[in-house]
KOLTITOR-673292 format. One record per residue (C-alpha): residue in three letters; x, z negated, y. Coordinates in steps of 0.05 Angstrom, whole numbers, plus 32768, in hexadecimal, padded with zeros to 4 digits. Layout:
REM KOLTITOR-673292
{residuo:ALA&east:X&up:Z&north:Y} $
...
END
This chain:
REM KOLTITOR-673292
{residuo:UNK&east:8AB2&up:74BA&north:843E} $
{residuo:UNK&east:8A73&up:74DB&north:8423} $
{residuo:UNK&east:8A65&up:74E3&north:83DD} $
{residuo:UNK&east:8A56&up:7514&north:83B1} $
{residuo:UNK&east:8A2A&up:7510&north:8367} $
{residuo:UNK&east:8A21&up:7543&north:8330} $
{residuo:UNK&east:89F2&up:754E&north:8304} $
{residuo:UNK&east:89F1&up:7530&north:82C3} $
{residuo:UNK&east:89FD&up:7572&north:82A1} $
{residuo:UNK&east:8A38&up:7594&north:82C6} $
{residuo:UNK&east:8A60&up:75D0&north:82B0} $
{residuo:UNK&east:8AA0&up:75BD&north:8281} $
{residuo:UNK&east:8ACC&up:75E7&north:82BA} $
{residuo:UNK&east:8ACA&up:75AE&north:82EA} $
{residuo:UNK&east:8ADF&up:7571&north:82B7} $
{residuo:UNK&east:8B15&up:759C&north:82A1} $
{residuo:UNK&east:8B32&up:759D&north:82E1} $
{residuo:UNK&east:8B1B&up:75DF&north:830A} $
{residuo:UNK&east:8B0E&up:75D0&north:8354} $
{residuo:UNK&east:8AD1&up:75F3&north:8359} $
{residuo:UNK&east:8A8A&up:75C5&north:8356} $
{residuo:UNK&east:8A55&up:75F2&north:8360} $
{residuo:UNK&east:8A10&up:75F0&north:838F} $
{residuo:UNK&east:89E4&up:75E8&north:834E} $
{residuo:UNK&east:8A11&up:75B3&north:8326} $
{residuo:UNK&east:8A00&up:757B&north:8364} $
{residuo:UNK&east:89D5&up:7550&north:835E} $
{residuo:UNK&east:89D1&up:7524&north:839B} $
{residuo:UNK&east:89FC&up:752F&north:83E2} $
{residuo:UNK&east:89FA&up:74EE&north:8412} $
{residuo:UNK&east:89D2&up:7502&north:8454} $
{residuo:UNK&east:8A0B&up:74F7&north:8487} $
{residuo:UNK&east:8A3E&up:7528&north:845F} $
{residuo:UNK&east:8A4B&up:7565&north:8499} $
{residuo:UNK&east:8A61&up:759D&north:847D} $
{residuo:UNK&east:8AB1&up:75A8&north:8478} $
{residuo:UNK&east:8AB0&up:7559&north:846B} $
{residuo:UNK&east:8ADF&up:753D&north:843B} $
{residuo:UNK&east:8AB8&up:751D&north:83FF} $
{residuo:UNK&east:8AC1&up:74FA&north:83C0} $
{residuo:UNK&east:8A94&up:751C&north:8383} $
{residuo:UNK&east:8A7D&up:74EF&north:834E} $
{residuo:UNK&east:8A5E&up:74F7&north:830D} $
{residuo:UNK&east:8A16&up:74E7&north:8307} $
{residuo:UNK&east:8A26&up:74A3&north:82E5} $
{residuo:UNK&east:8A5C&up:748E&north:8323} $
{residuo:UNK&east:8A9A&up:74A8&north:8306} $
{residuo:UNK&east:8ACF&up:74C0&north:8332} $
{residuo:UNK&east:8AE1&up:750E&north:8333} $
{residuo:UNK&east:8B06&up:751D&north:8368} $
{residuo:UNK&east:8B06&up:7523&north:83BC} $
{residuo:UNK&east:8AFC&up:756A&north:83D8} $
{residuo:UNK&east:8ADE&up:7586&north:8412} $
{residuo:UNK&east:8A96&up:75A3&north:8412} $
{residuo:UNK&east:8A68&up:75D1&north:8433} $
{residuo:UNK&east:8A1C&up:75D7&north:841A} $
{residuo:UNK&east:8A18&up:7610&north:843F} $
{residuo:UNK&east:8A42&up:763D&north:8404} $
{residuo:UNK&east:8A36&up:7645&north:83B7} $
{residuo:UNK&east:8A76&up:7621&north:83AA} $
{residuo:UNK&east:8A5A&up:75DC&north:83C6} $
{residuo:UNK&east:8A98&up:75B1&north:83BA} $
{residuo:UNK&east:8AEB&up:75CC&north:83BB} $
{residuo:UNK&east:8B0D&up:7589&north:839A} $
{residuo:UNK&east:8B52&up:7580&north:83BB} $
{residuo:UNK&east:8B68&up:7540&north:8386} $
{residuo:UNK&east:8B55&up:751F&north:834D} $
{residuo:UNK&east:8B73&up:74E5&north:835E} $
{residuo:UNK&east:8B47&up:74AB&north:8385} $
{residuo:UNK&east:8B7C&up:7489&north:83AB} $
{residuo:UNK&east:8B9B&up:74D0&north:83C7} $
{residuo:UNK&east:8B86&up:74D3&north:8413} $
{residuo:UNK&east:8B81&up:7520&north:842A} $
{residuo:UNK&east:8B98&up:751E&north:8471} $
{residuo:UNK&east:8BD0&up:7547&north:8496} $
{residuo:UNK&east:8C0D&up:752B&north:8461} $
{residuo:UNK&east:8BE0&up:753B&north:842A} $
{residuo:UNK&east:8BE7&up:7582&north:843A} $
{residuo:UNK&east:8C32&up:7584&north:8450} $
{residuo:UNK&east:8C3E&up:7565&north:8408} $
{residuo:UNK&east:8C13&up:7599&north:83E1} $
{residuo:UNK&east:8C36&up:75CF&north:840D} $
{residuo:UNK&east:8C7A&up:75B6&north:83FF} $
{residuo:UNK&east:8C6F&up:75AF&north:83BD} $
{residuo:UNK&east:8C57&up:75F5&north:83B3} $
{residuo:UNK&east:8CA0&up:7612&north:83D7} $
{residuo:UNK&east:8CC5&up:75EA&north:83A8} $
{residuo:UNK&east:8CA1&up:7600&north:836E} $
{residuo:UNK&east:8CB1&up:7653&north:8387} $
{residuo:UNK&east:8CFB&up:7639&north:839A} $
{residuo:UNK&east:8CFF&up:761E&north:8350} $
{residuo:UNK&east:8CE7&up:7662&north:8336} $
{residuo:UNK&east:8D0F&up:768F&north:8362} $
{residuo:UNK&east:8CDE&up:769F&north:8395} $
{residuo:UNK&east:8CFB&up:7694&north:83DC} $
{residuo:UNK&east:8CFA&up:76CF&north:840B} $
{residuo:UNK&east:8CB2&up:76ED&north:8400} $
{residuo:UNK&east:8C80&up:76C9&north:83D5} $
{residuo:UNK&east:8C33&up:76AD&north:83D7} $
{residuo:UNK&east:8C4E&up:7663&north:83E9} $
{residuo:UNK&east:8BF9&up:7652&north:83E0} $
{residuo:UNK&east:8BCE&up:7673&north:83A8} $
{residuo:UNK&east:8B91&up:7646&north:83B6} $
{residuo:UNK&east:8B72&up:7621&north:8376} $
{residuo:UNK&east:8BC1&up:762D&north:8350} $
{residuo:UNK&east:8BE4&up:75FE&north:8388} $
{residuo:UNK&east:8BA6&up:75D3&north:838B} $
{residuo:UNK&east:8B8D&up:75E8&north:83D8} $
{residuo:UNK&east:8B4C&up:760E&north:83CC} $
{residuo:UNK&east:8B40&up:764D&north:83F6} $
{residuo:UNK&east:8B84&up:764A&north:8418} $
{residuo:UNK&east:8BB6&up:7683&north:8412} $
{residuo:UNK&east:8BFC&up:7685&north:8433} $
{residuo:UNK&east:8C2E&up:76C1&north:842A} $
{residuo:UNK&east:8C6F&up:76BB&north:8438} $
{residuo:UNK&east:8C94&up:76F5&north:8451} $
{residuo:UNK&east:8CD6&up:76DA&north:8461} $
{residuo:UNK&east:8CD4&up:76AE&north:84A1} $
{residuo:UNK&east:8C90&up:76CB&north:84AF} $
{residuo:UNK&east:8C53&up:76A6&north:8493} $
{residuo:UNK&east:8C0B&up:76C7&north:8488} $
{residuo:UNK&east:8BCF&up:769F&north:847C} $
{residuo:UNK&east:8B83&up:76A0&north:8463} $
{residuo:UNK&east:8B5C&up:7666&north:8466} $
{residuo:UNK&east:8B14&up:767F&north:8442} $
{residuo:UNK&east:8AE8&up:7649&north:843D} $
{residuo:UNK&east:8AD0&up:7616&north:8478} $
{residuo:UNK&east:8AEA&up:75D8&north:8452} $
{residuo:UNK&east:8B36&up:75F4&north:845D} $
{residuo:UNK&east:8B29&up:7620&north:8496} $
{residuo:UNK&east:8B24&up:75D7&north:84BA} $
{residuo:UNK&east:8B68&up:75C9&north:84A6} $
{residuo:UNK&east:8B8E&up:75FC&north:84C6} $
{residuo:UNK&east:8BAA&up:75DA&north:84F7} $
{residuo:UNK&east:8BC6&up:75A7&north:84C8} $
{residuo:UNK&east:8BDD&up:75E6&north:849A} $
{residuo:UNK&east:8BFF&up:7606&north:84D4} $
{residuo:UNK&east:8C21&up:75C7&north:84EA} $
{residuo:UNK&east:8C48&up:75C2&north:84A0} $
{residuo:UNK&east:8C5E&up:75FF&north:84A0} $
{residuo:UNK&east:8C79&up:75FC&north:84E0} $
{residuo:UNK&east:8C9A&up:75B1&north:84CA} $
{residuo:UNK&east:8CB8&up:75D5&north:8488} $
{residuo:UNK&east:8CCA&up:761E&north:849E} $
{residuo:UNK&east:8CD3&up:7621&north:84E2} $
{residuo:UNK&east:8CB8&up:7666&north:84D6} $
{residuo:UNK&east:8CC8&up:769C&north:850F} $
{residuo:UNK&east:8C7C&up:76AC&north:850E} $
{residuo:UNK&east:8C34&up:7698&north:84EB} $
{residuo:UNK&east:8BF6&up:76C4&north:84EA} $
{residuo:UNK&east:8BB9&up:76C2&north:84CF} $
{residuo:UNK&east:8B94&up:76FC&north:84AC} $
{residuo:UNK&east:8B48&up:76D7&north:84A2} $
{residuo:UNK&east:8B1F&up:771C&north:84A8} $
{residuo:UNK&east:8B02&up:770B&north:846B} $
{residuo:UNK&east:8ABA&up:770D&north:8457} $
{residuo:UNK&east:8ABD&up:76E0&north:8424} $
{residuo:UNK&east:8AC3&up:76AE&north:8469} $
{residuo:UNK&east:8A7F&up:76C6&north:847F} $
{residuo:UNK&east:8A5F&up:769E&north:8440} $
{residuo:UNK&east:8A77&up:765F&north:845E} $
{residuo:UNK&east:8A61&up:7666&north:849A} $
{residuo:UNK&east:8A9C&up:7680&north:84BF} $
{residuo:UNK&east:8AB1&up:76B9&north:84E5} $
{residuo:UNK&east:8AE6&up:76F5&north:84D7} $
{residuo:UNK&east:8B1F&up:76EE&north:8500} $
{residuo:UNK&east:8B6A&up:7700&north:84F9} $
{residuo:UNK&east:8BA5&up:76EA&north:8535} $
{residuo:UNK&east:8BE2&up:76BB&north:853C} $
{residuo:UNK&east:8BE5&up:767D&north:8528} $
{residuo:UNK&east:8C2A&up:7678&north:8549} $
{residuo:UNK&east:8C4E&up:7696&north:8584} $
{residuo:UNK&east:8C35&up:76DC&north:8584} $
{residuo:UNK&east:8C72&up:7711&north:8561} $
{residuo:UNK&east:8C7D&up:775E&north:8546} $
{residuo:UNK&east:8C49&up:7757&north:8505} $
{residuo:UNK&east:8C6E&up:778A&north:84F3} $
{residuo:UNK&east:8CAC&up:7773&north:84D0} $
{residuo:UNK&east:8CDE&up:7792&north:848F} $
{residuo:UNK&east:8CDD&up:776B&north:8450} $
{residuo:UNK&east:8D0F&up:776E&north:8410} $
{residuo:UNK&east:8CFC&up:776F&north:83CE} $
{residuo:UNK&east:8D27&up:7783&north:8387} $
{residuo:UNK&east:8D5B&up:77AA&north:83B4} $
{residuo:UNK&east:8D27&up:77D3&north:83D9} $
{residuo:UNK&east:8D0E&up:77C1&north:842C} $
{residuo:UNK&east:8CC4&up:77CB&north:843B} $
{residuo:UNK&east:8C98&up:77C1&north:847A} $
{residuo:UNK&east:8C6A&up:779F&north:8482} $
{residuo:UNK&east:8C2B&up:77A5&north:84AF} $
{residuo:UNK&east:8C17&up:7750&north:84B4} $
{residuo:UNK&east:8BE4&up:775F&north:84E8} $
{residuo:UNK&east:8BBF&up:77A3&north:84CD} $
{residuo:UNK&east:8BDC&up:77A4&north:8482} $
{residuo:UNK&east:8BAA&up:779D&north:8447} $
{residuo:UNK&east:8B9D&up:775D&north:8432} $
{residuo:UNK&east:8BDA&up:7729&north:844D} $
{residuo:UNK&east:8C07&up:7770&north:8462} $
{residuo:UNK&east:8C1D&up:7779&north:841C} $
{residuo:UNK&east:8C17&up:776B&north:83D6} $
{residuo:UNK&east:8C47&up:7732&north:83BC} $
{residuo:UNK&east:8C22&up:7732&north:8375} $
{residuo:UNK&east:8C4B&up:776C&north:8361} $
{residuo:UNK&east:8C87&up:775D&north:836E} $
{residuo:UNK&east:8CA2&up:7751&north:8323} $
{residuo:UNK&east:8C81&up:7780&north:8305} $
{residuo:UNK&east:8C9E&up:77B8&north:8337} $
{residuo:UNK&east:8CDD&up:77AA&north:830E} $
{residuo:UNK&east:8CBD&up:77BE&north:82C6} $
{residuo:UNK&east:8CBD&up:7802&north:82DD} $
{residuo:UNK&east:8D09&up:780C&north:82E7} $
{residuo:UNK&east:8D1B&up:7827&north:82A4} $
{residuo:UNK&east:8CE0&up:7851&north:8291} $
{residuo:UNK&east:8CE4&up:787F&north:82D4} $
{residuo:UNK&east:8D28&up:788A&north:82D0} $
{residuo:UNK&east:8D33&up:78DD&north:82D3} $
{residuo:UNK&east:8CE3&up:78DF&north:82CF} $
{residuo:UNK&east:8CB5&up:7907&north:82FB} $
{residuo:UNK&east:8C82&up:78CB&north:8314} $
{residuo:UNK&east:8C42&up:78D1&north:8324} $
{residuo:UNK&east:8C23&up:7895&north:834B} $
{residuo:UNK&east:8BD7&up:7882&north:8365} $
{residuo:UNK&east:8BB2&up:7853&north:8392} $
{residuo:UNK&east:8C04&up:7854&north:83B6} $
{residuo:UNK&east:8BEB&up:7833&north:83EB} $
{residuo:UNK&east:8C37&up:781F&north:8419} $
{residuo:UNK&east:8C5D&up:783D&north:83D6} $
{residuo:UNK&east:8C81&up:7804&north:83B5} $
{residuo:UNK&east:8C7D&up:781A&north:836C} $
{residuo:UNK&east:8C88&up:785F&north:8382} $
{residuo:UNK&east:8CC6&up:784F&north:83AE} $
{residuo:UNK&east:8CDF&up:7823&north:8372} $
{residuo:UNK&east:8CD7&up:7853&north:8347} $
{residuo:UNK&east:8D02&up:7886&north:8376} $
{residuo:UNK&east:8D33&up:784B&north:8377} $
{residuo:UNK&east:8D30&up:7845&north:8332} $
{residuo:UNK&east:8D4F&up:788C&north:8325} $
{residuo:UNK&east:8D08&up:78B2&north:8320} $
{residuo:UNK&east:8D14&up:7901&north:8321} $
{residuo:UNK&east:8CD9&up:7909&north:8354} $
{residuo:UNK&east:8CA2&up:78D7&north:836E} $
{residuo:UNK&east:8C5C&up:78E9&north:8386} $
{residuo:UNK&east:8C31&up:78B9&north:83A4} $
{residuo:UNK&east:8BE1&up:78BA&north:83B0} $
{residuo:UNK&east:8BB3&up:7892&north:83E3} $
{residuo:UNK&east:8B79&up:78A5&north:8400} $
{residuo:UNK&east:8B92&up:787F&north:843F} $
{residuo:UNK&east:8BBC&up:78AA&north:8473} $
{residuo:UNK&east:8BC5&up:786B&north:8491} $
{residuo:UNK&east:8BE1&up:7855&north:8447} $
{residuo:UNK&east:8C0C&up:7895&north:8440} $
{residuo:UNK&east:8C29&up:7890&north:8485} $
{residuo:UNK&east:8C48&up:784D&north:846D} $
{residuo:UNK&east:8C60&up:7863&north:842D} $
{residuo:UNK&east:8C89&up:789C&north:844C} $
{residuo:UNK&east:8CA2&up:786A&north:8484} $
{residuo:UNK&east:8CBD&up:7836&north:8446} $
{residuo:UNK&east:8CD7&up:7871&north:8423} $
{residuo:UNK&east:8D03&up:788E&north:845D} $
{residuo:UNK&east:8D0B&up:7843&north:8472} $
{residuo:UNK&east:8D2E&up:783F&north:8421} $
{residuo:UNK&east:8D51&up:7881&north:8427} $
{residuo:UNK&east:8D24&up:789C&north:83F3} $
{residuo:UNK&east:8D05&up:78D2&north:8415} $
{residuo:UNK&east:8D24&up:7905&north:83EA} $
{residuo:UNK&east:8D03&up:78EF&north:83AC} $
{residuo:UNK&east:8CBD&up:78DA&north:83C9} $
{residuo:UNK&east:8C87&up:78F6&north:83DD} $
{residuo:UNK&east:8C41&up:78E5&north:83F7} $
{residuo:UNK&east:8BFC&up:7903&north:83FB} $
{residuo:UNK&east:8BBB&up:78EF&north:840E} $
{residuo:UNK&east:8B8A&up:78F8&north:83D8} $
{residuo:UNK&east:8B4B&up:78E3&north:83AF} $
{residuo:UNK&east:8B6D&up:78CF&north:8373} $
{residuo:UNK&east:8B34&up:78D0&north:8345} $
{residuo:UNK&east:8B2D&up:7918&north:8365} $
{residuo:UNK&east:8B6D&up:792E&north:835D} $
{residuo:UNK&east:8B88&up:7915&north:8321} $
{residuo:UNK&east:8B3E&up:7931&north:82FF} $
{residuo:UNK&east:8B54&up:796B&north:831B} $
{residuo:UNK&east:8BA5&up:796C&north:8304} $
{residuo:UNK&east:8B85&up:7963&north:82BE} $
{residuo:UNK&east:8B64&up:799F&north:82BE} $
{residuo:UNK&east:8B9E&up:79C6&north:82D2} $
{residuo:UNK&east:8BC5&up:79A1&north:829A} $
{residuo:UNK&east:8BF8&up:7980&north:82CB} $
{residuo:UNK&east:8C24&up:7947&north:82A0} $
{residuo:UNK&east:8C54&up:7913&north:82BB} $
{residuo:UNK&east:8C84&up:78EE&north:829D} $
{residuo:UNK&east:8C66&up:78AB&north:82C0} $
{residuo:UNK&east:8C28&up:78A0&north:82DA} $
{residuo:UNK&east:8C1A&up:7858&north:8302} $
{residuo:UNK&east:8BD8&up:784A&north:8317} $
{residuo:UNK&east:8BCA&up:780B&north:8348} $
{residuo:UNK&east:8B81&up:7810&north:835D} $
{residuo:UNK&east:8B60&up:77D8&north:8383} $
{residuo:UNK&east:8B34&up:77AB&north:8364} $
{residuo:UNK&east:8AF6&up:77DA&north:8357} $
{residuo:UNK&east:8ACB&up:7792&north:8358} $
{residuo:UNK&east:8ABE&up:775B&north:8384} $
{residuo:UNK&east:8A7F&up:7743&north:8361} $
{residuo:UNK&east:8A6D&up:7733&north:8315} $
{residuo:UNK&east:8A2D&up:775E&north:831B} $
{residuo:UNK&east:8A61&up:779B&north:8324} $
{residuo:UNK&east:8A8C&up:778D&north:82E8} $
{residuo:UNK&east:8A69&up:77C8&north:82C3} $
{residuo:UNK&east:8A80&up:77FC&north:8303} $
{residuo:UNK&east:8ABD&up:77DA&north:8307} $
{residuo:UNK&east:8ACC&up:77E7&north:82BB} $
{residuo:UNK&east:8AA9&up:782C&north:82C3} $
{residuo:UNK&east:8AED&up:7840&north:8301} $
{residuo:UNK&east:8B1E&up:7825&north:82D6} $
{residuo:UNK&east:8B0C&up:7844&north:8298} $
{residuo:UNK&east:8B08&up:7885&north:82BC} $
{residuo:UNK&east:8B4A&up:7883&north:82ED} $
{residuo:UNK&east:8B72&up:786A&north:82A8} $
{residuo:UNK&east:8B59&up:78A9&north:8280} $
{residuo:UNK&east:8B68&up:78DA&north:82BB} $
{residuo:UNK&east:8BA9&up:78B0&north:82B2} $
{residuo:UNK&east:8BBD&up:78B9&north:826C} $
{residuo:UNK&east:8BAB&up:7900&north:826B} $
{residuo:UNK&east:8BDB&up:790A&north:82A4} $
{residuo:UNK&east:8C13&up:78EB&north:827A} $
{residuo:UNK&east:8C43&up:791A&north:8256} $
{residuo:UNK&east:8C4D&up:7906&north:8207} $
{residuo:UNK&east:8C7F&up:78CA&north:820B} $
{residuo:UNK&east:8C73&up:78BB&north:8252} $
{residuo:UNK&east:8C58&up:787A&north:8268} $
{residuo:UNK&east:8C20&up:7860&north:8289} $
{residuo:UNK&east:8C1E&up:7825&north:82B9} $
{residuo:UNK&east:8BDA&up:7808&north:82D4} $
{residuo:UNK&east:8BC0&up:77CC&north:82EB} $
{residuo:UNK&east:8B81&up:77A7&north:8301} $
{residuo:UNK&east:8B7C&up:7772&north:833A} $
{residuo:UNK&east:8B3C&up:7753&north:8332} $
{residuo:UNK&east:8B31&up:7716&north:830A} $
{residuo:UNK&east:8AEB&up:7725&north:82F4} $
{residuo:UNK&east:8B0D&up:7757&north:82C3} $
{residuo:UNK&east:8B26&up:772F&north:828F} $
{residuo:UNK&east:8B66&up:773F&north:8273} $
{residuo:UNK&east:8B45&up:774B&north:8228} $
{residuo:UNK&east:8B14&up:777D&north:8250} $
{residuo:UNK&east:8B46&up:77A3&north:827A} $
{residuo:UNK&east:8B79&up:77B6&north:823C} $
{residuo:UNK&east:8B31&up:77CF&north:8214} $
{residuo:UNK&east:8B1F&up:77FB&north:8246} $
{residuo:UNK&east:8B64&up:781B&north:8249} $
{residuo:UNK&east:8B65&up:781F&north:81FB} $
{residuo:UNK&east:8B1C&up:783E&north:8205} $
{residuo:UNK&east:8B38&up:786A&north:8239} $
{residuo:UNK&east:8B74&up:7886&north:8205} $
{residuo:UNK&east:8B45&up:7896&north:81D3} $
{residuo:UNK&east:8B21&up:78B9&north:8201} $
{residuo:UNK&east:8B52&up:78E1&north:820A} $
{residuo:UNK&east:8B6D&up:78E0&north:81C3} $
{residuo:UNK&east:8BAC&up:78B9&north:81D9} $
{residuo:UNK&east:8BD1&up:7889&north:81B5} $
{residuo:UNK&east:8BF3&up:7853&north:81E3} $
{residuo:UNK&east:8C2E&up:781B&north:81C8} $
{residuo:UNK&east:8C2B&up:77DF&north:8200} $
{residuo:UNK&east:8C6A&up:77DE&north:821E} $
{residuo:UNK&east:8C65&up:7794&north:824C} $
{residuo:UNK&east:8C1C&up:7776&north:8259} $
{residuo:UNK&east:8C28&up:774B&north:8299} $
{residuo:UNK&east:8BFD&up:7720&north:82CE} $
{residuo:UNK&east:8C12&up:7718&north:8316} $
{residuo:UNK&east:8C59&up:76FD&north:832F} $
{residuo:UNK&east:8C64&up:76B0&north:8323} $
{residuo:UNK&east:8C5E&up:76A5&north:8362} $
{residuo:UNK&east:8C18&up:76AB&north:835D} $
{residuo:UNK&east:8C0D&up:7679&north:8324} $
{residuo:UNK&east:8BDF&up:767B&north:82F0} $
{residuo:UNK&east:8BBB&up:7632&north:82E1} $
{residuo:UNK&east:8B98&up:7639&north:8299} $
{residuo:UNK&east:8B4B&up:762A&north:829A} $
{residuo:UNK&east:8B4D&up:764D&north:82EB} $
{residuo:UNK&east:8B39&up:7690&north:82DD} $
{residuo:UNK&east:8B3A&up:769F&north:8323} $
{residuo:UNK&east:8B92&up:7698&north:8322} $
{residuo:UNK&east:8B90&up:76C6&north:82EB} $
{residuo:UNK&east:8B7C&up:7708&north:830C} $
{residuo:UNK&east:8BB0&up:7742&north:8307} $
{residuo:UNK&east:8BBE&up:776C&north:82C8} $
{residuo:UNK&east:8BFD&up:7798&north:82C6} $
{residuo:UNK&east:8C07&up:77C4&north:8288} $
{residuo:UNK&east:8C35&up:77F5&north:8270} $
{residuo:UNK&east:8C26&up:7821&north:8239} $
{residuo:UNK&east:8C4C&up:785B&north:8216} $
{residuo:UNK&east:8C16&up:7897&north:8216} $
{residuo:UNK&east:8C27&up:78B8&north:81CE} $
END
């Protein structure tokens, strides 16, 4: 096995236990090392770190898999760290839909598996794991006989280490497009086309939070995309429910799950700017009793915190302005590089922008089943808050 040494000065992230070793913090790579090799990294005085899998060819040289020196990583090492991730969801309550693999949080770098019932969807983003997918497939099959496997890798992120964009089965080929439950409600799903993995499993808890404050309540919802908060919201007793997206495509879903809920009644859809539109609304002094916005992550690099602060900011003051005296606001944020100290300052900055007082209501992160490891800021990404708009 090749080996891996770091400079004498390293960053404190690594010895306190995050994955991630850096191009810049090696010192010395051994000649034969190809990459997607597994490797063991030492210190610069020959202390052991850990064995990961590295590529020279991307700024995050060296993935470690374990810290532990005697721990082979082979095709049982990854059936064990995949059935120990299931029976940490099935301990928490997570067993029909749930991210069974949240990369660096179950200790597999760069992999992502949802689980959407007996269907599984994976991304493998970086070459050192992309080689395992075989292996990957192989446990799942062994554990969930699932009824079908796909894999959504049409990624860019891939194209840093060295790989190609591709998406297709990884099983038998199936309909992609299937019906899932969650709290009471059925959704489809689109596994093949949908954004991301076909849908988002991250706000699955919070959707609940909503289910007193919208009852009898004229809703107003943003960035919809398939309508899950806005068809909870109908389910939760909401008078009337109006959902945004720029994306027909987006729409088109949302009024499919709503009729596919019965809800159609109480829903409806529109495709729309909604920094246009809700600028617009304000003007004309339209209120609602609940306004939820869910915008994408406005950020994908550090250099565009600023913008990224600059969107949210603005789409939370077009927000609270929209909100009736009393009413309630619910936003969130989905990138990581947004701390959660600087997401709840720009929405305070928003209110008194728009001479609004807010009292916090519930301040969450994303559902358990994406956990959280403290000193990984990349587990800790999504911000969910609901205010009271006074």
């Amino acid at each position: 096995m090749g080996k891996v040494y770091l400079n004498k000065k390293i960053s404190q992230r690594v010895s306190n236990g995050h994955p991630w070793i850096f191009s810049n913090e090696v010192n010395r790579v051994d000649e034969a090392i190809k990459p997607g090799d597994i490797v063991e990294v030492f210190t610069h005085d020959d202390k052991f770190v850990g064995k990961g899998y590295i590529n020279p060819q991307s700024q995050i040289m060296v993935r470690l898999l374990t810290r532990h020196k005697n721990e082979t990583v082979d095709e049982q090492f990854f059936y064990n760290r995949i059935s120990k991730a299931w029976d940490y969801r099935k301990k928490i309550g997570y067993t029909e839909n749930c991210r069974l693999i949240f990369g660096e949080a179950d200790f597999i770098p760069a992999l992502i598996i949802d689980k959407f019932n007996d269907y599984f969807v994976i991304q493998t983003l970086s070459l050192g794991i992309d080689i395992w997918k075989g292996v990957i497939v192989n446990a799942l099959e062994k554990i969930f006989n699932p009824k079908g496997i796909y894999e959504r890798n049409e990624v860019p992120v891939r194209e840093l280490e060295g790989l190609e964009q591709k998406k297709g089965f990884l099983s038998q080929p199936f309909d992609t497009n299937i019906i899932i439950r969650e709290n009471g409600l059925q959704f489809y799903v689109d596994i093949e086309n949908g954004q991301k993995t076909g849908y988002f499993l991250d706000q699955q808890d919070n959707r609940r939070s909503i289910k007193h404050i919208v009852k009898g309540a004229d809703v107003l919802g943003t960035f919809t995309y398939t309508g899950t908060f806005e068809i909870h919201a109908a389910h939760y007793g909401a008078k009337s429910v109006l959902g945004l997206d720029i994306s027909e495509n987006a729409v088109a879903q949302a009024v499919r799950n709503a009729a596919l809920n019965k809800l159609e009644n109480v829903c409806t859809f529109q495709t729309a700017n909604a920094f246009d539109v809700l600028k617009q609304w304000g003007k004309e002094g339209r209120q609602y009793d609940v306004v939820m916005l869910d915008p994408p992550a406005f950020t994908k690099s550090r250099q565009n915190i600023q913008k990224a602060i600059a969107g949210y900011k603005e789409i939370n003051l077009r927000g609270i302005k929209l909100t009736k005296p009393g009413g309630f606001l619910v936003t969130s944020s989905c990138t990581n590089l947004v701390s959660p100290e600087m997401f709840l300052e720009t929405i305070n900055i928003a209110a008194k922008d728009a001479r609004r007082q807010l009292r916090q209501v519930t301040f969450k992160a994303q559902a358990s089943d994406h956990p959280i490891i403290w000193g990984m800021e990349n587990t800790n990404y999504l911000k969910f808050l609901i205010v009271q708009v006074l």
